[in-house]
GUGUZA-852754 format. One record per residue: x, y negated, z of N, C-alpha, C, CB in turn; residue in one letter; residue number from 0. Coordinates in Angstrom, 2 decimals. Each point is the difference from the previous one (the first is absolute). Glycine has a CB too. Layout:
% residues N
PT,X,Y,Z,X,Y,Z,X,Y,Z,X,Y,Z,A,NUM
...
//
This chain:
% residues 203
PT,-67.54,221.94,-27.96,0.66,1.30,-0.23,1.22,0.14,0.90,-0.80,0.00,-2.39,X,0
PT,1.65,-1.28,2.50,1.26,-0.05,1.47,-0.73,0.54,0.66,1.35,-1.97,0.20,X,1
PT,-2.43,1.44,0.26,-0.29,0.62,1.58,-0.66,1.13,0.06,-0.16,-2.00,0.86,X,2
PT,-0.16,2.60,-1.92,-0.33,1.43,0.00,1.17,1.17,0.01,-1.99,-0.99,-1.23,X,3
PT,2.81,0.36,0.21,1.09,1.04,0.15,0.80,-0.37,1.53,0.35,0.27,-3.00,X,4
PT,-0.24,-0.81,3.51,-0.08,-0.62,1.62,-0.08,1.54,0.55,-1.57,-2.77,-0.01,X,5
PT,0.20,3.02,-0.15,-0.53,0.24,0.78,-0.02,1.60,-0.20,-1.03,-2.40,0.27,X,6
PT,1.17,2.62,-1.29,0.37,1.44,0.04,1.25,0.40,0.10,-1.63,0.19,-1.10,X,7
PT,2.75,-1.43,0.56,1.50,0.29,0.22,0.64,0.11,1.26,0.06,-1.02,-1.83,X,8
PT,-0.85,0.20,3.11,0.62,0.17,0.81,0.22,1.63,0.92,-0.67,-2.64,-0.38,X,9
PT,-0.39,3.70,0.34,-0.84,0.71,0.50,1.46,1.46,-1.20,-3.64,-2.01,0.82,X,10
PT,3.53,1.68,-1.70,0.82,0.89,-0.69,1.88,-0.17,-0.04,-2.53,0.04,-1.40,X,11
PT,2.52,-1.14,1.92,1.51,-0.71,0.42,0.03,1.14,1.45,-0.06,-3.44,-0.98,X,12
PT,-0.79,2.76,1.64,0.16,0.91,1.63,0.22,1.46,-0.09,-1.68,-1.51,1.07,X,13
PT,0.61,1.71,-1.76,0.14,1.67,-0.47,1.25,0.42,-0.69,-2.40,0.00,-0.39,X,14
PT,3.20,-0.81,-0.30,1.16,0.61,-0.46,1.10,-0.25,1.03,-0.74,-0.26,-2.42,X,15
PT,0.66,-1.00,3.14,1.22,0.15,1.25,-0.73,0.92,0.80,1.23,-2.44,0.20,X,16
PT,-2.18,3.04,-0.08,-0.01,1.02,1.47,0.14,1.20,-0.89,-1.76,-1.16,2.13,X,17
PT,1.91,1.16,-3.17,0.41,1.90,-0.61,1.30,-0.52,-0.29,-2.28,1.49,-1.47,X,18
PT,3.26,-2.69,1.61,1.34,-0.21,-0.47,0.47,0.57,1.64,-0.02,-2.40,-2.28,X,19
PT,-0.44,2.00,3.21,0.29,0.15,1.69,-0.15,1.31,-0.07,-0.89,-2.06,1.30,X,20
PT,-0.04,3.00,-1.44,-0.26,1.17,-0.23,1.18,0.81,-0.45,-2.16,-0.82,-0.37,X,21
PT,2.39,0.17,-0.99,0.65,1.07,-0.39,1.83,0.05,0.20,-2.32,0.04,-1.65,X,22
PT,2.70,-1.20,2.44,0.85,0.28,0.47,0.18,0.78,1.38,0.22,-1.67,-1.51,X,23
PT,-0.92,1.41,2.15,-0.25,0.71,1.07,0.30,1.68,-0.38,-1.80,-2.05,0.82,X,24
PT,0.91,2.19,-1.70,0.40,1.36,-0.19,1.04,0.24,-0.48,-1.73,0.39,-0.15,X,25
PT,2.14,-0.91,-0.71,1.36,0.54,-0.56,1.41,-0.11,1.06,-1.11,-0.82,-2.49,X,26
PT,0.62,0.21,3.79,0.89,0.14,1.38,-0.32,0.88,1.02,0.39,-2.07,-0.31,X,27
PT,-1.13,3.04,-0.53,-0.43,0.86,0.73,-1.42,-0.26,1.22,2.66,0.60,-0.67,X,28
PT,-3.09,-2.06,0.45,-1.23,-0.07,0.70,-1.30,0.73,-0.07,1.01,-1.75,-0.08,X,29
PT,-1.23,2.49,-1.14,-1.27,0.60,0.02,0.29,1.25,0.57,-0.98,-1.16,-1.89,X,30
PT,1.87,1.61,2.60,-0.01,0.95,1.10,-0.19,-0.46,1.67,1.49,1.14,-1.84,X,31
PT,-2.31,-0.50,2.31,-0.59,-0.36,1.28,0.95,0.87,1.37,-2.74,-0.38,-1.48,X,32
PT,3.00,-0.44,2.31,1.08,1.40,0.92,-1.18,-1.02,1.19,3.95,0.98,-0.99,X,33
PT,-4.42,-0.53,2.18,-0.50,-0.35,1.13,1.61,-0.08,0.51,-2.82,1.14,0.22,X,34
PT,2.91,-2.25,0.71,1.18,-0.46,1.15,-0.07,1.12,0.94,-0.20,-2.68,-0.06,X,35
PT,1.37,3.41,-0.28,0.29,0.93,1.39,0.68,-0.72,1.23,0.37,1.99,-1.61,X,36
PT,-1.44,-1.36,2.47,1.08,-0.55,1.68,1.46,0.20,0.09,-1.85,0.76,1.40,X,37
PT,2.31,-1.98,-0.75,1.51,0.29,-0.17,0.13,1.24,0.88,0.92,-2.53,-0.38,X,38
PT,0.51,2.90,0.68,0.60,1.10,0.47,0.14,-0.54,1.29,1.08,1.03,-2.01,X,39
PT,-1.29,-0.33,2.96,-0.23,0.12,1.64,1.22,0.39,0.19,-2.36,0.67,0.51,X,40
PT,3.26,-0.10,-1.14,0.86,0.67,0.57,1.86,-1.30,-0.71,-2.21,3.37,0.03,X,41
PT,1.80,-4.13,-0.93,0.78,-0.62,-0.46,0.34,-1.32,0.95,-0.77,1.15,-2.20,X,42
PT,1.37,-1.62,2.44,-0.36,-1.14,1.51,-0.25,-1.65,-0.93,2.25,1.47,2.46,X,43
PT,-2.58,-1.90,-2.02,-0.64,-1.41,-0.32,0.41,-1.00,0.63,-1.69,0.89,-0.43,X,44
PT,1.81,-2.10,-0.39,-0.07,-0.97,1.14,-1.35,-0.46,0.73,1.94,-0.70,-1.22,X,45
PT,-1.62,0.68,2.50,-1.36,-0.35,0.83,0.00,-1.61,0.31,-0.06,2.52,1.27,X,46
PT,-1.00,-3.32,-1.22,0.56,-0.94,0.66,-1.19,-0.71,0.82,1.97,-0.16,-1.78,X,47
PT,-2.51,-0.86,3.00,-0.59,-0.32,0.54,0.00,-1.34,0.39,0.00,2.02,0.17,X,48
PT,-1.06,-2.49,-0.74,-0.51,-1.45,0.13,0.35,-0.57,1.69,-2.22,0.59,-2.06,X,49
PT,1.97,-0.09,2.72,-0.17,0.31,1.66,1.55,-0.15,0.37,-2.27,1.93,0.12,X,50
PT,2.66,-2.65,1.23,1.06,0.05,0.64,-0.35,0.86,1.02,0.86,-2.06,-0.66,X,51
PT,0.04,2.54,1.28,0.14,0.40,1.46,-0.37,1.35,0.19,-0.45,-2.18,0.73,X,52
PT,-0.33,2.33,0.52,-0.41,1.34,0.06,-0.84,0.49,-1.46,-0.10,-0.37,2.81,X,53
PT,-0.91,-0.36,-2.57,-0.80,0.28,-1.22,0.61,-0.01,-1.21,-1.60,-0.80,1.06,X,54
PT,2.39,0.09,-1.83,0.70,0.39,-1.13,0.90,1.18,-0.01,-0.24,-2.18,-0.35,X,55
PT,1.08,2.63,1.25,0.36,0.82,1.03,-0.90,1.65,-0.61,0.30,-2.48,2.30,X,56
PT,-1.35,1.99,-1.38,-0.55,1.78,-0.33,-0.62,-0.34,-1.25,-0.71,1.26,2.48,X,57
PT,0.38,-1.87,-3.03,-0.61,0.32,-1.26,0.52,0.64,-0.91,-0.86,-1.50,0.36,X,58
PT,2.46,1.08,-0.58,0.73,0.35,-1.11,0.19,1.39,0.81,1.18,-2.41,-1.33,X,59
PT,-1.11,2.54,2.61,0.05,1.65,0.24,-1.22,0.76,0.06,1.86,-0.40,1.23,X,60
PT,-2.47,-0.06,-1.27,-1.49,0.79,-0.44,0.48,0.34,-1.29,-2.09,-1.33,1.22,X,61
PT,1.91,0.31,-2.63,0.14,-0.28,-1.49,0.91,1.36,-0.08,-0.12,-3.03,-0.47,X,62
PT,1.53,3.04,1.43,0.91,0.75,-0.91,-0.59,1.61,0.69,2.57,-2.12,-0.46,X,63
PT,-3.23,2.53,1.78,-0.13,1.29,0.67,-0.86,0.14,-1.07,0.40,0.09,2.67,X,64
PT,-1.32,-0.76,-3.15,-1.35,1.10,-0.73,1.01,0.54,-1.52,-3.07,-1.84,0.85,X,65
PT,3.56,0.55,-1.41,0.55,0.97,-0.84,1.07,1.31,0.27,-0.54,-2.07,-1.08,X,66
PT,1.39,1.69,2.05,0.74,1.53,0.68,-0.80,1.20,0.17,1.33,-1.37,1.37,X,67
PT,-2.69,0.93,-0.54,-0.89,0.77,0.27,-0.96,0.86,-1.33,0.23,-1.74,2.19,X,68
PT,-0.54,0.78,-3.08,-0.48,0.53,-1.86,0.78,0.66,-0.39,-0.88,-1.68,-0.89,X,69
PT,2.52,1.35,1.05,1.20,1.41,-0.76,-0.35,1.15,0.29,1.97,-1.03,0.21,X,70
PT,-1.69,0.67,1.27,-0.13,1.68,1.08,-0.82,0.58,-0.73,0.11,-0.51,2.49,X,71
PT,-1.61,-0.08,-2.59,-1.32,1.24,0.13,0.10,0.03,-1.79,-2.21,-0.72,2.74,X,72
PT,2.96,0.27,-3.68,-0.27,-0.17,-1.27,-1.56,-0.93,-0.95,1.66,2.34,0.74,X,73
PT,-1.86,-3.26,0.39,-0.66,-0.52,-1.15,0.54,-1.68,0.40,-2.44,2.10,-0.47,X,74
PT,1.31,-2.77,-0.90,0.21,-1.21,-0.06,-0.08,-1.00,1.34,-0.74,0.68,-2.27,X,75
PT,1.16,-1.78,2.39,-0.20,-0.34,1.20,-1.71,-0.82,0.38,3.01,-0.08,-0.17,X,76
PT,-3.36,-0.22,-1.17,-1.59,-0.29,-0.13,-0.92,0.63,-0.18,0.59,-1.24,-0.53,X,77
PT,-0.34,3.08,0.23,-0.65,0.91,0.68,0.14,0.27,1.55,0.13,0.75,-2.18,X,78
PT,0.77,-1.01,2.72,0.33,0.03,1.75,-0.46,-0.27,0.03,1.18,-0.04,0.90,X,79
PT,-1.04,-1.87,-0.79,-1.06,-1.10,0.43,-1.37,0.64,0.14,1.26,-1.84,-1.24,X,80
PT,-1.63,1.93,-0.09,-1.77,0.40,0.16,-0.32,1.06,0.66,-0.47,-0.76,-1.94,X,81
PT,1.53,1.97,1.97,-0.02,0.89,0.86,0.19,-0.35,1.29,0.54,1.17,-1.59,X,82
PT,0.02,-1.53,2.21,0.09,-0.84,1.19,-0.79,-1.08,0.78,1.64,0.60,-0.98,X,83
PT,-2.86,-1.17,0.32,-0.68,-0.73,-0.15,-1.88,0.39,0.27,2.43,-0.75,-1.46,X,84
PT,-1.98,2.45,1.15,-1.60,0.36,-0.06,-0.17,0.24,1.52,-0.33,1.26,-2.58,X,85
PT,-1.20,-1.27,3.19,0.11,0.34,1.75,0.01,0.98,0.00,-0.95,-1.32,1.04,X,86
PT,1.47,2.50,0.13,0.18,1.32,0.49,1.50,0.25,0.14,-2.16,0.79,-1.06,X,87
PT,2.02,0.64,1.87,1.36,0.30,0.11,0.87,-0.11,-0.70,-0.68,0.95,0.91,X,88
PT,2.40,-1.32,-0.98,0.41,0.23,-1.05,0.94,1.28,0.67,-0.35,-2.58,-1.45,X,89
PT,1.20,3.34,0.45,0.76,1.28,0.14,1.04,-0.28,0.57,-0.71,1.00,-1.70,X,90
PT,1.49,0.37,2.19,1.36,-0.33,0.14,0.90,-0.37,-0.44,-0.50,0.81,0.63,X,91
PT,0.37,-0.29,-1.52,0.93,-0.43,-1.39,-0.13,-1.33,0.02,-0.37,1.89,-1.58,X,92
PT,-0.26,-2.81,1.36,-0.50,-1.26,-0.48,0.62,-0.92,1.38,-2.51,0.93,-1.67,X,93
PT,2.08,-0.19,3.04,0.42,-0.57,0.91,2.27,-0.19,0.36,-3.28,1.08,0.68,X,94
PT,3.16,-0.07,-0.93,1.58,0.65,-0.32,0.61,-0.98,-0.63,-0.46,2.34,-0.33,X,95
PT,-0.09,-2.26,-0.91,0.40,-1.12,-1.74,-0.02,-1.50,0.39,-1.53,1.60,-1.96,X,96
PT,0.54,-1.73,2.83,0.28,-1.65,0.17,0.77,-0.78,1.09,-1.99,0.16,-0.97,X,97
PT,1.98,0.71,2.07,1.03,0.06,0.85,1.35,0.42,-0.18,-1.72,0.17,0.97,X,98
PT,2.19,0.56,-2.20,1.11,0.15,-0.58,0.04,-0.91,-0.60,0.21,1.86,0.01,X,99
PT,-1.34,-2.52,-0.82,0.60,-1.24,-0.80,0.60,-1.17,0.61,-1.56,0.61,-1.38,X,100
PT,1.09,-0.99,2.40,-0.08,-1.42,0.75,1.42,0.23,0.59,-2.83,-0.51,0.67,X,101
PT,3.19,2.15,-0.18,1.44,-0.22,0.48,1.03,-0.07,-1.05,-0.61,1.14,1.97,X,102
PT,0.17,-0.85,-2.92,0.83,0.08,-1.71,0.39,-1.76,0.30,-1.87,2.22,-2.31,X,103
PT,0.90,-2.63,1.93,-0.39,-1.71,0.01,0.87,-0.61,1.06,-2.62,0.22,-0.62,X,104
PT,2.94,0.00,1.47,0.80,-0.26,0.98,1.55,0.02,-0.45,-1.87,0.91,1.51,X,105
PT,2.13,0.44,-1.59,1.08,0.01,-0.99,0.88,-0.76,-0.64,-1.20,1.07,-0.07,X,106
PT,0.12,-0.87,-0.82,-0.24,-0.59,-1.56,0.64,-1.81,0.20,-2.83,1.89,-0.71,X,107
PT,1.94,-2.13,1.89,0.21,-1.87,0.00,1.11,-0.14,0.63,-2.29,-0.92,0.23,X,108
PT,2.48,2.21,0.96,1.66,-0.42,0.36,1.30,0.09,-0.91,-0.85,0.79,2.00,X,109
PT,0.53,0.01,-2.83,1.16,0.05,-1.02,0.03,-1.36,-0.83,-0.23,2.67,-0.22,X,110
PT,-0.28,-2.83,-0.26,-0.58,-1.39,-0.45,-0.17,-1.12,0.18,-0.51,1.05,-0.30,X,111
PT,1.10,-1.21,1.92,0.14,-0.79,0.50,-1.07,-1.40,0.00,2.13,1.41,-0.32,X,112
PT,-3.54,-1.04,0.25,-1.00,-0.61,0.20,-0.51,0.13,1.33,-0.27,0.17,-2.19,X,113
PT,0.81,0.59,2.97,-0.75,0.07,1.76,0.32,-1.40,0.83,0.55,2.89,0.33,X,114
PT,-1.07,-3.63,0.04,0.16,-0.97,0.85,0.88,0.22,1.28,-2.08,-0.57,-0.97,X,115
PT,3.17,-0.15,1.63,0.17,0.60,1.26,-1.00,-0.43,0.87,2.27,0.17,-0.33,X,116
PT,-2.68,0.48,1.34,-0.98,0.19,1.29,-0.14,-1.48,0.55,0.84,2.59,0.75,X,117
PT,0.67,-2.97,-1.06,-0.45,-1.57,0.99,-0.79,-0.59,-0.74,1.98,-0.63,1.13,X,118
PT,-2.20,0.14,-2.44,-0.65,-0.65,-1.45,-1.93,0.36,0.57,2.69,0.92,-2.56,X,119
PT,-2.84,0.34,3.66,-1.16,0.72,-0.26,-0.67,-0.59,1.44,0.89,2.40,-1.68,X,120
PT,0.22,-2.46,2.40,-0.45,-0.15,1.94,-0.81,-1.06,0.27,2.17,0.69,0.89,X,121
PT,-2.35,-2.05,-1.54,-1.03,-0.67,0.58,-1.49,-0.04,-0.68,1.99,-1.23,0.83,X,122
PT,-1.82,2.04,-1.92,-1.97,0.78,-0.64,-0.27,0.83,0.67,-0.09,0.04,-2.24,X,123
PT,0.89,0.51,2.95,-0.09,1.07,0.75,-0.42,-0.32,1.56,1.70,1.00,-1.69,X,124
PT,-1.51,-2.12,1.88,-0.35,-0.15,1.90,-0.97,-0.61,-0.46,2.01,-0.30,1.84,X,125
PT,-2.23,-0.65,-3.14,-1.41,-0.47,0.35,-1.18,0.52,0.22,0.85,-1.13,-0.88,X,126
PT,-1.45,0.86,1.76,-1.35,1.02,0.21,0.77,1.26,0.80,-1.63,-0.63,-2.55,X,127
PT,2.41,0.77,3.09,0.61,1.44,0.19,-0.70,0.05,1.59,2.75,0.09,-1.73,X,128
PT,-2.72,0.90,2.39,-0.25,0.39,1.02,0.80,-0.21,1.43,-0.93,1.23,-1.77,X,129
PT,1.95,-2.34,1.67,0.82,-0.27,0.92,-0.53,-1.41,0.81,1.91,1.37,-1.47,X,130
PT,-0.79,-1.16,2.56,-0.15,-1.21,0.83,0.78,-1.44,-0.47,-0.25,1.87,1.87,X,131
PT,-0.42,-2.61,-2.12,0.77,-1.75,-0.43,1.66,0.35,0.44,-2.47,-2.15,0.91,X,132
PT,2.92,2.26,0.31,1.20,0.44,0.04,0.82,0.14,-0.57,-0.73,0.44,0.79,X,133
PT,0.47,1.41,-1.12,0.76,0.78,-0.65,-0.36,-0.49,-1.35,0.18,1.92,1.65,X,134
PT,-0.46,-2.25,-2.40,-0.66,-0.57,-1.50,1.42,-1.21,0.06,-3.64,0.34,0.00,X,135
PT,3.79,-0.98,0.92,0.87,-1.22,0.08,1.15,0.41,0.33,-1.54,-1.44,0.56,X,136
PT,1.92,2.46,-0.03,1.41,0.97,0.38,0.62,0.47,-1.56,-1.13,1.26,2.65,X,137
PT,0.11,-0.87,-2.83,0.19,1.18,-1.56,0.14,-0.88,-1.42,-1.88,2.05,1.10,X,138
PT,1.00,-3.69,-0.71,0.61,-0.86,-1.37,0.99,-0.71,0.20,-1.85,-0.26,-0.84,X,139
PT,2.23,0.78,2.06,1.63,-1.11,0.48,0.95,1.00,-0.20,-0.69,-1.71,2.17,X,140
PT,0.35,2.88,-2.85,1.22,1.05,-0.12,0.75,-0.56,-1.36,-1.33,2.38,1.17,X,141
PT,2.73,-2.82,-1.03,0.83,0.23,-1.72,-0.63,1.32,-0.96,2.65,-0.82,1.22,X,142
PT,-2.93,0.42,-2.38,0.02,0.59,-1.10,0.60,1.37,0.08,0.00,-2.17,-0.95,X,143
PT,1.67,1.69,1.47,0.99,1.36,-0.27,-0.11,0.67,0.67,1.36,-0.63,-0.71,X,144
PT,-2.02,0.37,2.30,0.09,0.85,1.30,-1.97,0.76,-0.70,2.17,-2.14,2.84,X,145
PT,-2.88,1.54,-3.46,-1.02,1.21,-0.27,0.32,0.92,-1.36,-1.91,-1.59,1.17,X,146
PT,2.60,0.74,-1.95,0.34,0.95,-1.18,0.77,1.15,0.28,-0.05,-1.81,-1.31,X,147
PT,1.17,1.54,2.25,0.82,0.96,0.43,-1.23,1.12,0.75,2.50,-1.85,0.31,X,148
PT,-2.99,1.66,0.56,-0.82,0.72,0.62,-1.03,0.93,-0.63,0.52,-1.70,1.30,X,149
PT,-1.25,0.95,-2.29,-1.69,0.34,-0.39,1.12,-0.03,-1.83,-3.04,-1.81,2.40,X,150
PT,2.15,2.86,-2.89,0.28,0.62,-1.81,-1.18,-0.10,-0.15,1.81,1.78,-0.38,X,151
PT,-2.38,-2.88,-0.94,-0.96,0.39,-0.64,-0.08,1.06,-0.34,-0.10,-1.57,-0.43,X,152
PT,0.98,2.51,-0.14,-0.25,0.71,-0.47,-0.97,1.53,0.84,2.11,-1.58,-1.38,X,153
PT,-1.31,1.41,2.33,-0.47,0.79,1.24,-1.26,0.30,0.70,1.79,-0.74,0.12,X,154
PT,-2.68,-1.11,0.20,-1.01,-0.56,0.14,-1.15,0.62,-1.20,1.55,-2.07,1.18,X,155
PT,-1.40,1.86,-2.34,-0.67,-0.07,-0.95,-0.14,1.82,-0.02,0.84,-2.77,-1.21,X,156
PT,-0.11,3.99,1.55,0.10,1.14,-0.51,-1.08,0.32,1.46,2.79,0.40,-1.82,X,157
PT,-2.12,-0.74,3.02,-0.69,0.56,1.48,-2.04,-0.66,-0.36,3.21,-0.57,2.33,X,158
PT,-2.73,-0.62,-2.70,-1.69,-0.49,-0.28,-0.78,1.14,-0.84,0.67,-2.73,-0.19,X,159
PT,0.22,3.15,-1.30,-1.03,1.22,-0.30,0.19,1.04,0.10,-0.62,-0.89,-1.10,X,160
PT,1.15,1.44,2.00,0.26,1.36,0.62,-1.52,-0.19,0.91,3.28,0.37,0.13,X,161
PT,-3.46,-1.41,0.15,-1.25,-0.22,1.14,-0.78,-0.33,-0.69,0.80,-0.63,1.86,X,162
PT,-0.97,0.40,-2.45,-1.40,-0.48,-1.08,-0.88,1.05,0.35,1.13,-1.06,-2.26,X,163
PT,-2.32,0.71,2.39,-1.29,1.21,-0.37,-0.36,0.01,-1.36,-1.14,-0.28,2.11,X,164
PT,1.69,0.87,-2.88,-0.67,-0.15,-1.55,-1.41,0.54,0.07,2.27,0.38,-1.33,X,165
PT,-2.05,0.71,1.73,-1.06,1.08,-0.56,-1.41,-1.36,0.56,1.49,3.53,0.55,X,166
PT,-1.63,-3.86,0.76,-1.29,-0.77,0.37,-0.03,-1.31,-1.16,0.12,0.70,2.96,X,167
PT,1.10,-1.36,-3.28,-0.03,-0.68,-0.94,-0.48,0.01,-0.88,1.08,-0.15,0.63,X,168
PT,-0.82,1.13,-1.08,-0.46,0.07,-1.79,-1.30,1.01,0.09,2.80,-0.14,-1.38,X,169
PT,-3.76,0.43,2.43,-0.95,0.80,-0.28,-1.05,-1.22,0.61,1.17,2.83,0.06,X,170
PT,-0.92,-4.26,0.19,-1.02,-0.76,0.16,0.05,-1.38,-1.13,-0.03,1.04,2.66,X,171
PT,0.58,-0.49,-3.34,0.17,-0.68,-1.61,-1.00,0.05,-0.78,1.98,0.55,-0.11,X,172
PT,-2.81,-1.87,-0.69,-1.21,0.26,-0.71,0.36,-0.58,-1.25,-1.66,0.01,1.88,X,173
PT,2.66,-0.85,-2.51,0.64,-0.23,-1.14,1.08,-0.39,-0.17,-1.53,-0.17,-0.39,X,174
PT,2.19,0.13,-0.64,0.98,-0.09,-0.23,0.96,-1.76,0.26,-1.17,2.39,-1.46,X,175
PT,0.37,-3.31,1.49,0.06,-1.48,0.69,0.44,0.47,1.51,-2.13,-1.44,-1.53,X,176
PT,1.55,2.62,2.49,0.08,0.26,1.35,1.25,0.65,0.45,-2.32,0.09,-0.08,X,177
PT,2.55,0.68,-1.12,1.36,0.96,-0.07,1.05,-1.25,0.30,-0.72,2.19,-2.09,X,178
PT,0.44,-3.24,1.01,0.96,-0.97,0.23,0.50,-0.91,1.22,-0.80,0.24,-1.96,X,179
PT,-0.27,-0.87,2.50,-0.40,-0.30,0.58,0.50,0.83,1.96,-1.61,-0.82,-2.79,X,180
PT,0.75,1.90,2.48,-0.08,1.00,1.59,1.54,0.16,-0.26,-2.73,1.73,0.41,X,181
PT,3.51,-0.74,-1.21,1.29,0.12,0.09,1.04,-0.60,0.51,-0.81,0.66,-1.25,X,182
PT,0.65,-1.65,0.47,1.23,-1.44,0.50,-0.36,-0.63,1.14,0.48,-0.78,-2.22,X,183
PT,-1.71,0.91,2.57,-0.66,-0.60,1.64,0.50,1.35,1.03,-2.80,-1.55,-0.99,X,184
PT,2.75,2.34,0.52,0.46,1.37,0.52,1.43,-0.10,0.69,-1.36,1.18,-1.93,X,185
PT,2.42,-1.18,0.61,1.21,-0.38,0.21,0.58,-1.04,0.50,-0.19,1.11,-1.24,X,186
PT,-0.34,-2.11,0.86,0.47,-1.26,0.63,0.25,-0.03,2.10,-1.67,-1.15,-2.70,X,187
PT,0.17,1.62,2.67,-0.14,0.28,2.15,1.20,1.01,-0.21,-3.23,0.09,1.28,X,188
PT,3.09,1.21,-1.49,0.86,0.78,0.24,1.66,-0.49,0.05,-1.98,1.41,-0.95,X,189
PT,2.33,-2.11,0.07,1.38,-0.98,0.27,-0.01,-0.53,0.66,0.51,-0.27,-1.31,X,190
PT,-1.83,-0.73,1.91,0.31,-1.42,0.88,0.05,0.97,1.57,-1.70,-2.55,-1.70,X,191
PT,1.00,3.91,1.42,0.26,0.76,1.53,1.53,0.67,-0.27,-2.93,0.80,0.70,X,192
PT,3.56,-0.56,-1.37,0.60,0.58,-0.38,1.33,-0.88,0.65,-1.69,1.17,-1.97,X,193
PT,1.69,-2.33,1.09,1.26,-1.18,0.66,-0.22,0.16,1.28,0.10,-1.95,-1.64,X,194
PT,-1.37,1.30,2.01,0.17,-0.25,1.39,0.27,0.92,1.05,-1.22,-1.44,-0.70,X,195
PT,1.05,2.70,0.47,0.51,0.67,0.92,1.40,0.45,0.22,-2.02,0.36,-0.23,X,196
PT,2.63,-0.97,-1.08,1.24,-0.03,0.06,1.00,-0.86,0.40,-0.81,1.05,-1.18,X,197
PT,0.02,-2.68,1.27,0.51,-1.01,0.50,-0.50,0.25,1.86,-0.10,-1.66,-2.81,X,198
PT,-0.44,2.34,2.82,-0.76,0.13,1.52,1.14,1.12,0.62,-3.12,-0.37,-0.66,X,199
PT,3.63,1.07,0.01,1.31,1.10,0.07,1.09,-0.72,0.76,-0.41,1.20,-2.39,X,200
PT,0.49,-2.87,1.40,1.25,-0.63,0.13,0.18,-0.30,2.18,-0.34,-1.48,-3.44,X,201
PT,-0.59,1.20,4.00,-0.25,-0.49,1.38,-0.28,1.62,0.97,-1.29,-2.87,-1.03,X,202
//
């Protein structure tokens, strides 16, 4: 008879701790359901990036333009995304919004004092770059202060997306992994041409 009542007691024990779990829940207001709204695009965030250098660099300015760019047009920034993400043209507006964002983002990190100075950026930048052994060896023998003085991240980073091609960008986009991906591969060249033609200024 122990092991019968065993066996039905355990099964009615459970059943009373999962309506005891239950019913506190509700009485904290759990048996109301709210779906997670997207945060606010327009509220600023902290951004932050796994990535050093260039690449950590534009990412967090990608991260912060789309949301600048989601305020502008009024929506979420994970409706952008997916909006941004589908193939075909995208609008003016859209083109406008994200190129306003990225210079927002610029901004944004100089106030904030998260922009790197230029010298921190100059040797990701010649690698692979289009110069002669030389000048590559001229330009990493420059002091710090004589390119900082010279070259503004901040400057670099705004002229790079003033030149950006968005519109070809984002109309050969097939998901949203590519958005990620094409963008920051986007931005990243556009800076490393961007420095260098500014360290190429210096001679």
């Amino acid at each position: 008879m122990t092991g019968g009542w065993r066996m039905v007691g355990l099964p009615v024990l459970a059943l009373v701790l999962v309506c005891g779990v239950l019913g506190v829940q509700v009485a904290h207001g759990g048996g109301e359901f709210e779906p997670l709204r997207p945060a606010d695009p327009c509220v600023a965030r902290t951004v932050t990036s796994q990535a050093g250098g260039l690449d950590g660099l534009t990412e967090r300015l990608v991260l912060i333009g789309i949301d600048e760019a989601a305020c502008t047009l009024g929506v979420s920034r994970e409706a952008l995304t997916l909006e941004l993400a589908q193939p075909g043209p995208r609008t003016d507006e859209e083109i406008e919004a994200l190129r306003g964002g990225l210079l927002s983002a610029v901004g944004r990190m100089q106030e904030d004092g998260s922009l790197p100075p230029a010298s921190a950026l100059v040797d990701e930048a010649l690698d692979n770059a289009d110069l002669d052994d030389f000048l590559k060896s001229v330009i990493r023998a420059l002091p710090a202060s004589v390119i900082d003085a010279a070259v503004k991240t901040d400057d670099v980073l705004v002229r790079a997306i003033d030149e950006l091609d968005l519109r070809t960008l984002l109309a050969n986009l097939d998901d949203q992994d590519d958005l990620d991906e094409q963008v920051n591969a986007a931005v990243t060249q556009a800076v490393k041409d961007s420095l260098l033609a500014r360290l190429r200024d210096l001679f």
